[in-house]
C-alpha positions as CSV (number, residue, x, y, z in Angstrom):
1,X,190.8,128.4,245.5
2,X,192.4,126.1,248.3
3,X,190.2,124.9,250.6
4,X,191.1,125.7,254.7
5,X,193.7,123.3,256.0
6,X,192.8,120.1,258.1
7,X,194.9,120.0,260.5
8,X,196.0,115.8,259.5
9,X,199.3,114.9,259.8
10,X,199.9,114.2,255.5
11,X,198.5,117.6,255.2
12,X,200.9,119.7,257.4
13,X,203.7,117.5,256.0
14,X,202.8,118.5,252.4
15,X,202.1,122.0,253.5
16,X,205.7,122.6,254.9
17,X,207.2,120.8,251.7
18,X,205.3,123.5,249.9
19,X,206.6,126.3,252.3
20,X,209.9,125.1,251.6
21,X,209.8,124.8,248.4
22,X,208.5,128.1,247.7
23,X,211.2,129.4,249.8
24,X,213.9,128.0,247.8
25,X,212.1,128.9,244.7
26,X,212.0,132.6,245.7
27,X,215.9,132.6,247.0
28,X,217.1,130.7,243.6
29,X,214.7,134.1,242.0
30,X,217.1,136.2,243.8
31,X,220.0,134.8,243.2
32,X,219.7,135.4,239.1
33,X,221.7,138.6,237.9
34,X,219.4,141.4,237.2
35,X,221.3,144.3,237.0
36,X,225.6,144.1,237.1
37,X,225.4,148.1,238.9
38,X,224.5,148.7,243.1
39,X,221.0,149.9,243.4
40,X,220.1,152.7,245.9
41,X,217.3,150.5,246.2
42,X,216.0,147.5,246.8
43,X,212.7,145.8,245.9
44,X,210.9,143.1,249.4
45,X,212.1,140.2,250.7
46,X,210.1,138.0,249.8
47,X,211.6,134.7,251.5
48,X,210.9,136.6,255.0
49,X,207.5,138.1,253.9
50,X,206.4,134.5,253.6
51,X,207.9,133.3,256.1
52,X,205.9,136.2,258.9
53,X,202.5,135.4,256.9
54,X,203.0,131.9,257.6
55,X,204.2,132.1,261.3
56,X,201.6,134.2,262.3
57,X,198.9,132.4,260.3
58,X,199.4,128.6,261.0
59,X,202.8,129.2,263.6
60,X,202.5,124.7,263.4
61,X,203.9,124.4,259.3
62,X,206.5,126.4,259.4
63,X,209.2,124.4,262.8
64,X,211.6,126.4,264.3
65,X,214.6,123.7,262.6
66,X,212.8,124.5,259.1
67,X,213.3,128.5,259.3
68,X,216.7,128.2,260.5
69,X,217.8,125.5,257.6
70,X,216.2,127.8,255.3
71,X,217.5,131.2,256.3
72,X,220.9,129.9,256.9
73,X,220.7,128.3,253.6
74,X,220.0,131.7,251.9
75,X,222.8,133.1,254.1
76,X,225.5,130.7,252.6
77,X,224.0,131.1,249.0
78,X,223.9,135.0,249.0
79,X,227.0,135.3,250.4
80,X,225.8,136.6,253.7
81,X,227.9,136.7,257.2
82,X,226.7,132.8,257.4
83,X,223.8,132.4,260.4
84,X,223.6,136.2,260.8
85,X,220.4,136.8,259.2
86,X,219.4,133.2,259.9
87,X,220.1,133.7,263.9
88,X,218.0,136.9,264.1
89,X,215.3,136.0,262.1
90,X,214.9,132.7,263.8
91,X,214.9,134.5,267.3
92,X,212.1,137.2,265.8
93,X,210.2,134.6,264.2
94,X,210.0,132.5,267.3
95,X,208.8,135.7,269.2
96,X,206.0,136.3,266.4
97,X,204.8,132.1,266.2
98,X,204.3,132.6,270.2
99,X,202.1,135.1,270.2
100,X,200.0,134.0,267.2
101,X,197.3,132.4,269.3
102,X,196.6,135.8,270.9
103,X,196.6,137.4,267.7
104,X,194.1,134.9,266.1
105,X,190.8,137.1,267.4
106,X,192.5,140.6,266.0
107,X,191.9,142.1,262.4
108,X,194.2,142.1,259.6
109,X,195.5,145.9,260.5
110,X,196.6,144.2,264.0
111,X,198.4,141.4,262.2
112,X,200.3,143.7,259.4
113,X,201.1,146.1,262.0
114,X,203.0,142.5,264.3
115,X,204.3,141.6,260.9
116,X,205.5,144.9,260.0
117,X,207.4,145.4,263.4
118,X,208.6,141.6,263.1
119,X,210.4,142.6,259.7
120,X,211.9,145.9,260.7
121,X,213.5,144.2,263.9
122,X,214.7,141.5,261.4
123,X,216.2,144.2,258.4
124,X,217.5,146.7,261.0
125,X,219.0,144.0,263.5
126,X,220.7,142.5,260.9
127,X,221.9,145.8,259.3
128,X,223.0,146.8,263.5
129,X,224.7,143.5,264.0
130,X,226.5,143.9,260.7
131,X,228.1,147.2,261.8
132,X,228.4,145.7,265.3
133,X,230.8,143.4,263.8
134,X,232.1,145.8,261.3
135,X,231.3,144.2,258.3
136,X,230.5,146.1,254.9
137,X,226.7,147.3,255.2
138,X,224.2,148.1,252.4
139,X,223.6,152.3,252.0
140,X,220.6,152.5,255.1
141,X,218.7,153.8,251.8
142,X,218.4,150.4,250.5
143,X,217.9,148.6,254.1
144,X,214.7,151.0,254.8
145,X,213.4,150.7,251.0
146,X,213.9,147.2,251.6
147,X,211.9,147.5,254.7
148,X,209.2,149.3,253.1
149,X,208.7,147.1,250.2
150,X,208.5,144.0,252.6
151,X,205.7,145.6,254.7
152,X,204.0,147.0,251.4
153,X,204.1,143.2,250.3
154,X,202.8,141.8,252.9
155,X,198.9,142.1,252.3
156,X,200.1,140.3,248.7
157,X,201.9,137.5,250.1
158,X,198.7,136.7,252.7
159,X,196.5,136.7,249.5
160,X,199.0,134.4,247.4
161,X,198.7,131.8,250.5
162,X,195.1,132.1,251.2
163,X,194.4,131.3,247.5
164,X,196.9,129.3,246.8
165,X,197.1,127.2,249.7
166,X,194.4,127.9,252.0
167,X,196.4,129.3,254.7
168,X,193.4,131.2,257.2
169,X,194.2,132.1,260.7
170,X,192.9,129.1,263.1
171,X,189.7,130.3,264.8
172,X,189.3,130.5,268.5
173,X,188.4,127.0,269.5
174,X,189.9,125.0,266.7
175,X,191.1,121.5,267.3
176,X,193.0,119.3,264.9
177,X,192.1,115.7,263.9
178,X,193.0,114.1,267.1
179,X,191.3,117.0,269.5
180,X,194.3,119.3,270.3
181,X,193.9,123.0,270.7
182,X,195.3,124.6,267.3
């Protein structure tokens, strides 16, 4: 098991590498050719799943730049409208990272429930700006089994980074090495 994060410079450095990382491991995942036939449905999303576990655990690791390069990354590489899904989950994500603080005294139900509406307002924005701009859609059948899957995933991708690399809420009061409020 990881042990909790010190809040030192090398450590949030090598923590976002990882966060990365695993980002880009998880896209280049979905990228590989499964299945040649359209599904009526789809399995998470895992690239945002992480991405809400770690904004709303430790809102510091994962910057504002970092989601956007990421997301628009996985835009250009999955053939996505390029920014589309990057724009709305960056403005979603932003929302969620702000209000982490206030969420650090809540239980887990209170967080899954932020993380669950943070995800739905990311898959169904981006399938409403999509037809906004009258651009091919996925069946809504796929977009809400996607949605499902994602929030059903969620308790499994806070476990992966609390074992894996000790990602716990910060507690009320917490201070980093040099004394600021985390």
């Amino acid at each position: 098991m990881a042990e909790a994060i010190r809040a030192s410079l090398p450590r949030i450095w090598g923590l976002r590498a990882a966060y990365a990382g695993l980002f880009v491991v998880l896209m280049m995942f979905g990228l590989l050719p499964l299945e040649t036939m359209p599904r009526l449905w789809a399995g998470p999303d895992l690239m945002l799943s992480l991405t809400v576990v770690w904004a709303i655990r430790r809102p510091e690791l994962v910057p504002t730049l970092l989601i956007a390069a990421l997301f628009l990354l996985s835009d250009l590489l999955q053939m996505r409208p390029p920014g589309l899904m990057a724009a709305i989950a960056v403005f979603a994500l932003h929302r969620l990272k702000r209000r982490a603080r206030a969420m650090r005294d809540r239980n887990f139900l209170a967080e899954w429930l932020a993380a669950s509406m943070t995800t739905a307002v990311v898959l169904l924005g981006y399938r409403l700006a999509l037809g906004l701009f009258l651009l091919d859609k996925p069946q809504l059948s796929v977009t809400l089994s996607q949605l499902v899957m994602t929030v059903a995933f969620y308790p499994i991708t806070a476990t992966f980074s609390i074992l894996f690399f000790g990602l716990r809420r910060a507690a009320v009061g917490e201070v980093d090495s040099l004394g600021h409020r985390l």
